[in-house]
C-alpha positions as CSV (number, residue, x, y, z in Angstrom):
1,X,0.0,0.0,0.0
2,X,1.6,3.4,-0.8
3,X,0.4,7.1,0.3
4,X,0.9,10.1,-1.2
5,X,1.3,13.6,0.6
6,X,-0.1,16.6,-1.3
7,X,0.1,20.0,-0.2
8,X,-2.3,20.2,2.2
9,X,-1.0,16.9,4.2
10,X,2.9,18.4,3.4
11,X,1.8,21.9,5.0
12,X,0.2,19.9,8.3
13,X,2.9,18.1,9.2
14,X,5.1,21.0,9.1
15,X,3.3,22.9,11.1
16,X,2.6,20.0,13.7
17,X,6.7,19.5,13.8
18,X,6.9,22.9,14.5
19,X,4.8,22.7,17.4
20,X,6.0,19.5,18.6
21,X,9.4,21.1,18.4
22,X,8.6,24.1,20.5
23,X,7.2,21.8,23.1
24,X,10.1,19.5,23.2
25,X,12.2,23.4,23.8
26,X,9.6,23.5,26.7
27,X,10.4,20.9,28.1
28,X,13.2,19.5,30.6
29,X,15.0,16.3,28.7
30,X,14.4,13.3,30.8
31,X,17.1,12.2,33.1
32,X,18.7,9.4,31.4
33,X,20.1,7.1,34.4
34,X,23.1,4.8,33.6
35,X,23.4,1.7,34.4
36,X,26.5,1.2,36.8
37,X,27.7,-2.1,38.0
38,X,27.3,-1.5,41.9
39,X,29.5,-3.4,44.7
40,X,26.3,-5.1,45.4
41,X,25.9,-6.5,41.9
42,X,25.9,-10.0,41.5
43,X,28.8,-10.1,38.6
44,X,31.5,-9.1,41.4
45,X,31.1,-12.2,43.6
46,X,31.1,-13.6,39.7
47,X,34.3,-12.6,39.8
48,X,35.4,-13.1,42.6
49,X,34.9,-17.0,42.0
50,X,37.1,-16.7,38.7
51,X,40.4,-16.0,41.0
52,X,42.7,-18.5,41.4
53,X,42.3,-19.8,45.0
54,X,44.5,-22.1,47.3
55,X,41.6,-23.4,50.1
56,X,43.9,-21.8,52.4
57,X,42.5,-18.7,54.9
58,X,44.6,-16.1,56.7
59,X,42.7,-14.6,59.6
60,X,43.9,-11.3,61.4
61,X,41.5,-8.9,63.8
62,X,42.7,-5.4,63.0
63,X,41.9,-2.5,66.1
64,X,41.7,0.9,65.3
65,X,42.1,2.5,68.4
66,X,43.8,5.3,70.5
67,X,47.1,4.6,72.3
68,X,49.8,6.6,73.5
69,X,53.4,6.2,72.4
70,X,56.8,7.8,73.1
71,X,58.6,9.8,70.2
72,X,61.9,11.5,70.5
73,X,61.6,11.6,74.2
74,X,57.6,13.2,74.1
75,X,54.9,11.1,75.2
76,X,52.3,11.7,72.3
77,X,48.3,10.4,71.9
78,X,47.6,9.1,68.5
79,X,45.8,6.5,66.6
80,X,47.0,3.3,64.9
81,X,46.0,-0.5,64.6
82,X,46.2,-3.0,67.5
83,X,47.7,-0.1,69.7
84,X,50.9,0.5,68.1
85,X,52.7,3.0,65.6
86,X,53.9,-0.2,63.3
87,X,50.6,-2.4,62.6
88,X,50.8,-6.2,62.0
89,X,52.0,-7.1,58.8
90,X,49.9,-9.5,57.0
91,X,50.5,-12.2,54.4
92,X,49.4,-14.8,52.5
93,X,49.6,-16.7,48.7
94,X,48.2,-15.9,45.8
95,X,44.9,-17.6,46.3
96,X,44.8,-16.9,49.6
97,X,41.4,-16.0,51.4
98,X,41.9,-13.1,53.5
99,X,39.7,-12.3,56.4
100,X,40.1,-9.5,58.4
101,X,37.8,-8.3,61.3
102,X,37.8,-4.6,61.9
103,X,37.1,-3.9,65.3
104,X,36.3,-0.2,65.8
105,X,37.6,1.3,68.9
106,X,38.3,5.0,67.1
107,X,36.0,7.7,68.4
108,X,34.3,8.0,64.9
109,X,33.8,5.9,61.9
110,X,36.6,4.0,59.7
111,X,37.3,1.9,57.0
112,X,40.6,-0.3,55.1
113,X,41.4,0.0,51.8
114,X,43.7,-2.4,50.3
115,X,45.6,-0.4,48.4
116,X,47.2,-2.0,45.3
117,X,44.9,-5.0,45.0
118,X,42.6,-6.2,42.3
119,X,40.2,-7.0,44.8
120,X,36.7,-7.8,44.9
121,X,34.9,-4.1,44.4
122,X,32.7,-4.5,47.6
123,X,36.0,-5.0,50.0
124,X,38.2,-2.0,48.5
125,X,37.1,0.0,51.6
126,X,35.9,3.6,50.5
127,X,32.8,4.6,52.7
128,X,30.2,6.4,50.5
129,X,31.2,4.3,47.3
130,X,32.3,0.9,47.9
131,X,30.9,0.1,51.3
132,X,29.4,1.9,54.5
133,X,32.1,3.5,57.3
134,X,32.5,1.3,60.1
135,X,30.8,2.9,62.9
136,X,32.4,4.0,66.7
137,X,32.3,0.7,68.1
138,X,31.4,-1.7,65.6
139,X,32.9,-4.5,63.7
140,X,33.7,-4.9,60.4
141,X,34.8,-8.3,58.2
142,X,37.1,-7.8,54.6
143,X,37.0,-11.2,52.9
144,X,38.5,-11.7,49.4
145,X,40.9,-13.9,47.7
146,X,44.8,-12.7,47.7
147,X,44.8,-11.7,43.2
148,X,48.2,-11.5,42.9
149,X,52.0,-11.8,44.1
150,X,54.0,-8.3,45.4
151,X,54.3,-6.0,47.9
152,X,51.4,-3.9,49.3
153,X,49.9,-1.9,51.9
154,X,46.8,-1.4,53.7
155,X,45.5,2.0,55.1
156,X,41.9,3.8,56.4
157,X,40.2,5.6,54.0
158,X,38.6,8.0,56.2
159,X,39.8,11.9,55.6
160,X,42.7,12.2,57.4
161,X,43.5,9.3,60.2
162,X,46.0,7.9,57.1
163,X,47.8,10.7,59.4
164,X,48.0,9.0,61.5
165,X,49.6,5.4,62.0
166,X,46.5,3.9,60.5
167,X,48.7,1.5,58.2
168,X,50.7,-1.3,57.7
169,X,52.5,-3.6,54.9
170,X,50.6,-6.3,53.0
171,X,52.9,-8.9,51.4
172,X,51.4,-11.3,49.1
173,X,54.0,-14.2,48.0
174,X,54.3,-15.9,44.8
175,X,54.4,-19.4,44.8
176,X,56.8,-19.6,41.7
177,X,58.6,-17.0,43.1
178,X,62.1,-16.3,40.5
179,X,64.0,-13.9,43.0
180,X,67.0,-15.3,45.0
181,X,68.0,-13.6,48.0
182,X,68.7,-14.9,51.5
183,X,66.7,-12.5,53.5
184,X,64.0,-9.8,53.4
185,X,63.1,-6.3,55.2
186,X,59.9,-4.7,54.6
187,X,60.5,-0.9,55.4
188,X,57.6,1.5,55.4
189,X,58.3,5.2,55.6
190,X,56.3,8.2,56.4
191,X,56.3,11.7,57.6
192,X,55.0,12.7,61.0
193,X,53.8,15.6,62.8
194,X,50.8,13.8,65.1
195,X,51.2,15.0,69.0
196,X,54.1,16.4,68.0
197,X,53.3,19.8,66.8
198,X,49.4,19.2,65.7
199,X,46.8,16.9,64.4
200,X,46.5,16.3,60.7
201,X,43.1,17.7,60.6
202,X,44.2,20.9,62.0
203,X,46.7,20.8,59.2
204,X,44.4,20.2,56.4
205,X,41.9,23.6,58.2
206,X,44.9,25.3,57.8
207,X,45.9,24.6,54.4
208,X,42.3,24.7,53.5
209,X,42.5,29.0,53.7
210,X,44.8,29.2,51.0
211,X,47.9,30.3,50.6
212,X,47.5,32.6,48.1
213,X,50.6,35.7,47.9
214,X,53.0,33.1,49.9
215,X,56.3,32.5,48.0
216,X,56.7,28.4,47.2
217,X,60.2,29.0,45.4
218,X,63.5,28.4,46.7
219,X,65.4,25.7,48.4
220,X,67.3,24.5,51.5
221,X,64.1,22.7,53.0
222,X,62.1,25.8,52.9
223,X,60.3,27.6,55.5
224,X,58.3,26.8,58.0
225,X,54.9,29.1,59.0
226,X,52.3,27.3,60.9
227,X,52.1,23.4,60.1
228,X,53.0,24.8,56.1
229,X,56.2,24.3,54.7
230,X,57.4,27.3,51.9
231,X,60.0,27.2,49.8
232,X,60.7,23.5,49.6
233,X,61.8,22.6,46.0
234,X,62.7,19.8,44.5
235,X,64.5,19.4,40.9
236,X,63.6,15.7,40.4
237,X,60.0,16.7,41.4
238,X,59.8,19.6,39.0
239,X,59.6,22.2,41.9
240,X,57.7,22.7,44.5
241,X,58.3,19.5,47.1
242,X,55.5,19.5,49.8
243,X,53.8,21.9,51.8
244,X,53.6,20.6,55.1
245,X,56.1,21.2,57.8
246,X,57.0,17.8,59.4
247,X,59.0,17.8,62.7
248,X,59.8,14.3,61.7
249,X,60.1,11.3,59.7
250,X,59.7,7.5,60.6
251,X,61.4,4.4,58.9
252,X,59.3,1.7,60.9
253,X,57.4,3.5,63.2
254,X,60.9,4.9,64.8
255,X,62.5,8.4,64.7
256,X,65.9,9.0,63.3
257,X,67.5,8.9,66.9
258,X,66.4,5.3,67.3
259,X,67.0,3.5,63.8
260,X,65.8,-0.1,63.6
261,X,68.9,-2.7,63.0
262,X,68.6,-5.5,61.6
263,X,71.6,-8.8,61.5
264,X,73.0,-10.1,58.6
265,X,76.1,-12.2,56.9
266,X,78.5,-10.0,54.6
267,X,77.2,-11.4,51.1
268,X,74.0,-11.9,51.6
269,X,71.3,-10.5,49.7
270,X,68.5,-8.7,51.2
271,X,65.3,-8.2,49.6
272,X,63.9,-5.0,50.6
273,X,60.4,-4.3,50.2
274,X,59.7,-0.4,50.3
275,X,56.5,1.7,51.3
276,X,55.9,5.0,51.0
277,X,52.8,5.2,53.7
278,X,53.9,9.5,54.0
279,X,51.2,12.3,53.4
280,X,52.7,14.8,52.2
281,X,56.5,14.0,51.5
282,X,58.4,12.0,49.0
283,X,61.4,9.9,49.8
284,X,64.8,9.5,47.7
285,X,66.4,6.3,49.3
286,X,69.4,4.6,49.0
287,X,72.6,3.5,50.6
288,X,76.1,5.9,50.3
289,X,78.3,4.6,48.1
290,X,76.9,1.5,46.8
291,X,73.8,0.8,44.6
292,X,70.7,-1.2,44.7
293,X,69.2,-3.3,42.1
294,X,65.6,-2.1,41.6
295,X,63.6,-5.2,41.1
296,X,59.5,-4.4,41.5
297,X,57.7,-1.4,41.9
298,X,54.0,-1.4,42.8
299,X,54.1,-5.3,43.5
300,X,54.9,-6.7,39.7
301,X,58.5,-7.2,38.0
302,X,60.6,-4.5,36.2
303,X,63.6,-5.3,34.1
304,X,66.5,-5.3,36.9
305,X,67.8,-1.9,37.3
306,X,70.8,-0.6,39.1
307,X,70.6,2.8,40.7
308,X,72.1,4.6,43.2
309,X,69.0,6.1,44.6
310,X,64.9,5.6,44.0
311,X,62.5,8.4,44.7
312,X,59.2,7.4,46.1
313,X,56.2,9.1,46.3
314,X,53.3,8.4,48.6
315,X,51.7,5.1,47.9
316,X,54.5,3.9,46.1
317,X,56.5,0.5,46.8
318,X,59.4,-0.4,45.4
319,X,61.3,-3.3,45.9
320,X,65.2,-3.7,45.9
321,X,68.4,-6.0,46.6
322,X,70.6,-4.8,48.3
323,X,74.1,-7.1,48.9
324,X,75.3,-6.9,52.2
325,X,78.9,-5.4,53.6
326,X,80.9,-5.9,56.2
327,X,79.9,-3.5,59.5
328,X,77.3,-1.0,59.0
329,X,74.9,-0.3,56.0
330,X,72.5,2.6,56.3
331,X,69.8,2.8,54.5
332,X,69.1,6.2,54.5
333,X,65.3,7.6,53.3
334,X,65.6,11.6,52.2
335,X,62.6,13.5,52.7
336,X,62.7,15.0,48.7
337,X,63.5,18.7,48.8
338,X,62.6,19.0,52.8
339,X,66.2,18.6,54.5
340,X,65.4,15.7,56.9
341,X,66.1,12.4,56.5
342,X,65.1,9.1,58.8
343,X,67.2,5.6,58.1
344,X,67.9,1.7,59.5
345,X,70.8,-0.1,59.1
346,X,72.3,-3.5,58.4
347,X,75.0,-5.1,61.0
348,X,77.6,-7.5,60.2
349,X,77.8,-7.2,63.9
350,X,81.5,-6.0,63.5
351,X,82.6,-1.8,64.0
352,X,80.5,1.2,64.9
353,X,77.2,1.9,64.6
354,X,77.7,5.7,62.4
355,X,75.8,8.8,63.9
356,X,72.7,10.1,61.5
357,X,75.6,13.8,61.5
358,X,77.7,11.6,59.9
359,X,75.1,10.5,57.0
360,X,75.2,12.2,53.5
361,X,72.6,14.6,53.1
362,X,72.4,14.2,49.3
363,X,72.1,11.0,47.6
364,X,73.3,12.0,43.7
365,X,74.1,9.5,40.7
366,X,71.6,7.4,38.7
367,X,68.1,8.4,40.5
368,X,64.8,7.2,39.0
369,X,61.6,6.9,40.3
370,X,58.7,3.8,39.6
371,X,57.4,5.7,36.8
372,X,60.6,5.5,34.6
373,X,61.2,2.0,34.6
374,X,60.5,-0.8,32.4
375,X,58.1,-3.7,32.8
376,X,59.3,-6.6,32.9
377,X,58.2,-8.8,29.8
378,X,56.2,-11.5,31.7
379,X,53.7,-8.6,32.5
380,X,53.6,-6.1,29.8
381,X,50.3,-5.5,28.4
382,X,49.4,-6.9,25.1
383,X,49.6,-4.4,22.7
384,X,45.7,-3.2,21.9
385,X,44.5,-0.1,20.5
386,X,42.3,1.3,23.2
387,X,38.9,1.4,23.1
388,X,38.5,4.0,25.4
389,X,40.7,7.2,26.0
390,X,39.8,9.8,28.9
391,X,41.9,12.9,29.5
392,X,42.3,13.7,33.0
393,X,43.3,17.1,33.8
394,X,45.1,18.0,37.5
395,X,43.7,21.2,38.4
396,X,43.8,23.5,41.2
397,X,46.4,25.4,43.0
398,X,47.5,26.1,46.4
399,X,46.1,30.3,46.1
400,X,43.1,28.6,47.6
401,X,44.0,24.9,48.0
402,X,41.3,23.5,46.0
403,X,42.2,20.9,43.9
404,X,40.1,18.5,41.4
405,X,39.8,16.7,38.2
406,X,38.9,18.6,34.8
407,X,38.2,21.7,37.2
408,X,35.8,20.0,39.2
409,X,36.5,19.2,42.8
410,X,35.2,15.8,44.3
411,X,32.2,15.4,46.6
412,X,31.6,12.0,48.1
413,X,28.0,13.0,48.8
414,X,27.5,12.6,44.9
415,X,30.6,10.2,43.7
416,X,28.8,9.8,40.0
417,X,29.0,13.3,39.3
418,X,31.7,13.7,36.7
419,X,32.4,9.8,36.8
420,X,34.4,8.6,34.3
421,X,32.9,5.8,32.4
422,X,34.1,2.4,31.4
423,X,33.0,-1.2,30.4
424,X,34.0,-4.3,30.7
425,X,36.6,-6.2,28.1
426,X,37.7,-2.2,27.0
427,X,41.7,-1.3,27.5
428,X,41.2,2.3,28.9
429,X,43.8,5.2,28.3
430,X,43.9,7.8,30.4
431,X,46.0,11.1,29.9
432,X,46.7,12.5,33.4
433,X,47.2,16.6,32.5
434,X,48.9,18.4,35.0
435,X,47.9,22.0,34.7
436,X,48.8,22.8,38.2
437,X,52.4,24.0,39.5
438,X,52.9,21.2,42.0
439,X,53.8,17.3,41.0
440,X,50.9,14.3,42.0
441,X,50.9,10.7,42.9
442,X,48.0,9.3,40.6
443,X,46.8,6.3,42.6
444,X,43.9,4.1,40.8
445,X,42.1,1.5,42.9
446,X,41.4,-1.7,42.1
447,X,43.6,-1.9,38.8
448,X,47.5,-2.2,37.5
449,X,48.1,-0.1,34.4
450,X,51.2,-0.3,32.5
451,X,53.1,3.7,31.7
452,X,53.4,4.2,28.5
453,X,54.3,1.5,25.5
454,X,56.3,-0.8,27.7
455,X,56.9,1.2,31.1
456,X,56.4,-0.6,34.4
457,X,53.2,-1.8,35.9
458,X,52.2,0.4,38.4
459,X,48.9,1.6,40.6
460,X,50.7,5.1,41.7
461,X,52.7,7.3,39.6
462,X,54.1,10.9,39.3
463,X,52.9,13.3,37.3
464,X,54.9,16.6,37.0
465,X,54.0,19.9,36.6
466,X,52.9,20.7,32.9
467,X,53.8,17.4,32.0
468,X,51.4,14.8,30.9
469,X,51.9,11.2,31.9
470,X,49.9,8.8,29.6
471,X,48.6,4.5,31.3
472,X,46.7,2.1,30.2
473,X,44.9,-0.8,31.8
474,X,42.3,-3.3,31.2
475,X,38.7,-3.0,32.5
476,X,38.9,-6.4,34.0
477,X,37.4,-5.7,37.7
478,X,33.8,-4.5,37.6
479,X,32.4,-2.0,40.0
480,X,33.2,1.5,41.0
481,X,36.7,2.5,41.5
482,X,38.3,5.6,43.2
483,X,41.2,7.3,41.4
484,X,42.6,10.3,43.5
485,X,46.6,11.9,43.7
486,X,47.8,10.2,46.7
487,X,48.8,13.5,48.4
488,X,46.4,12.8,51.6
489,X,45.6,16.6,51.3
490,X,45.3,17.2,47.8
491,X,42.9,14.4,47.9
492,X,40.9,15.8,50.5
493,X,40.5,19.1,49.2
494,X,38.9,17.5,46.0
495,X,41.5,16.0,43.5
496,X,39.6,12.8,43.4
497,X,37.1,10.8,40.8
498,X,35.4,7.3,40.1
499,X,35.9,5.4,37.3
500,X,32.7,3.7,36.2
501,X,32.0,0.6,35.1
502,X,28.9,0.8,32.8
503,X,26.2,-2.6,32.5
């Protein structure tokens, strides 16, 4: 059957498009809703039954709580896990089951996020996204499968109590493991001010005002005004170096006046296993006059580098042999443009212990950091055109210490607005833009990606000032994932986002 349209007909249907089409102006567009694969969805216990699994089961109760210490002499109240300033390590296999009960003894809500992992979505431990916060008195159980061999580190993801000594190391063996070495040392780092001249939240109301007009040039550790630090600048970093004034810094929960020590043979090779749990302040470590072969960073293989110093930024682990010499061995941790330093050192048992006056202040030679190595060929990414690319521009400034992503700072009371969106099977580039005058530590939960064409597998990298640093990964872990800079402060004033996963 076939109609015709004659004038008439033509001349009606113009004019009832024209009204519908003044209508439609009229009216609001209907909200389209995506689809988002929740923690709560069924396809992420899916894929939680896909991992590889042993039958074994590590169990650990973890206690937030309040406890008083002793640093540098001063009797100091802060908060940490099982009541002390170095928190159990735990570890398990690949194909582990991990259970950890959180029992909340903190005066306000908590949470643990298990920072590094490729974990289930619904135990990554981020209150308004992934899960509710553990309430003031309640308990909590994590329960996932162990996804994959390195060195990690577990932390509250609750504002600012990452301040605090709310951490500890995560070591997840490899049952094939390839690495010789005779013994291992996990060392965890990190900047402290808690009881000592302030509380990190009175740091971050500080900060929060802006500090607009203040000079952040210049050198020589900088200057201190209130709990902010101006002035400290660091080449390697591409200028400005922190802006919190730290009294101190801690290499296993002890000050530089009481270095930890472990024993050891001359010859042997020690594994150490590097975490940068700090706030605000990067570390350059190494030990004077001899170098370290750089073997992992972020928990999966690089191509063995030797260097004479690595910098780490916070969130970052690297791992590293180091063959032992007769006597003493420091291992000496720089606080990155700030002047301080905090170490540990190896004993032979034979001469004298050396005095932190008579360490180097420097560390100079080959100096990388995680971002600038090379993966190792047994986990390079397949080479894939992505499906997906998202540019991710750092923007903000310390004037008024409001940082964000694409000029939009992050509130956890709406965590879709802005999301960035992604499905399952896609490889996902991202372009992280720094438009802002300080350097970041991109951290993305719940995935590895791989820098560049064959850079090394990471979860945390640097991103310089005006410089772009381009990743990709694989959408393989449904569910909603945070990506923030790892800067606790930066991150709390709003440089945070979700990636998405779409149904």
């Amino acid at each position: 059957m076939s109609y015709q349209l004659n004038r008439r007909s033509l001349l009606g249907l113009s004019v009832a498009t024209t009204a519908a089409a003044a209508l439609a102006a009229c009216t609001p567009a209907p909200t389209v809703t995506k689809q988002r694969i929740l923690p709560t969805d069924p396809l992420i216990a899916d894929y939680e039954t896909r991992r590889d699994a042993t039958g074994k089961t590590v169990t650990k109760t973890l206690t937030p709580e309040p406890f008083s210490t002793t640093m540098a002499g001063k009797n100091i109240s802060t908060w940490g896990y099982n009541g002390s300033l170095v928190a159990p390590t735990l570890r398990g296999t690949v194909g582990d089951q991990l259970n950890v009960t959180v029992a909340n003894k903190l005066p306000e809500s908590t949470s643990i996020h298990w920072h590094g992992l490729a974990l289930r979505n619904n135990a990554d431990g981020v209150p308004g996204l992934t899960q509710e916060a553990i309430g003031a008195g309640k308990d909590y159980p994590y329960s996932f499968k162990l996804p994959h061999p390195g060195t990690y580190w577990y932390h509250s993801h609750v504002e600012m109590q990452r301040e605090r000594a709310l951490y500890g190391a995560l070591i997840i063996d490899d049952p094939r493991e390839p690495l010789k070495y005779d013994k291992e040392w996990i060392i965890v780092l990190d900047d402290w001010l808690d009881g000592l001249t302030g509380a990190p939240d009175e740091v971050l109301k500080e900060l929060s005002k802006g500090m607009g007009g203040m000079n952040h040039g210049g050198g020589g550790g900088g200057m201190v005004m209130g709990h902010m630090l101006m002035g400290a600048s660091s080449d390697f970093l591409g200028g400005d170096a922190g802006d919190v004034a730290y009294p101190m810094h801690l290499f296993n929960g002890r000050d530089s006046g009481n270095p930890e020590i472990i024993t050891a043979k001359p010859g042997e090779r020690i594994r150490l296993r590097i975490i940068n749990a700090a706030g605000d302040t990067a570390y350059r470590l190494g030990v004077p006059n001899q170098q370290l072969t750089l073997t992992h960073t972020d928990g999966f293989p690089i191509q063995h580098t030797e260097v004479d110093a690595v910098v780490l930024s916070m969130g970052e682990r690297i791992d590293a042999l180091l063959t032992v010499r007769d006597g003493y061995t420091p291992v000496v941790a720089l606080a990155e443009g700030k002047a301080q330093m905090t170490y540990g050192l190896v004993s032979t048992g034979t001469g004298t212990a050396p005095l932190m006056a008579s360490l180097p202040k420097t560390l100079a030679g080959k100096v990388v950091d995680g971002g600038q190595l090379t993966a190792d060929p047994s986990v390079t990414l397949a080479a894939k055109t992505p499906d997906r690319v998202h540019e991710l521009r750092l923007t903000g400034g310390m004037a008024n210490y409001d940082w964000g992503i694409n000029g939009h700072r992050f509130d956890m009371a709406k965590p879709f607005e802005n999301a960035v969106d992604i499905k399952v099977g896609e490889r996902v580039e991202v372009k992280f833009v720094n438009d802002t005058m300080m350097w970041h530590p991109m951290h993305i939960h719940g995935h590895t990606f791989q820098v560049g064409a064959t850079g090394a597998r990471k979860d945390t990298v640097i991103v310089r000032p005006k410089q772009i640093v381009t990743v990709q990964f694989d959408a393989d872990n449904p569910g909603q994932w945070l990506f923030h800079c790892h800067n606790a402060y930066h991150a709390e004033r709003g440089m945070m986002g979700v990636f998405s996963y779409l149904t």
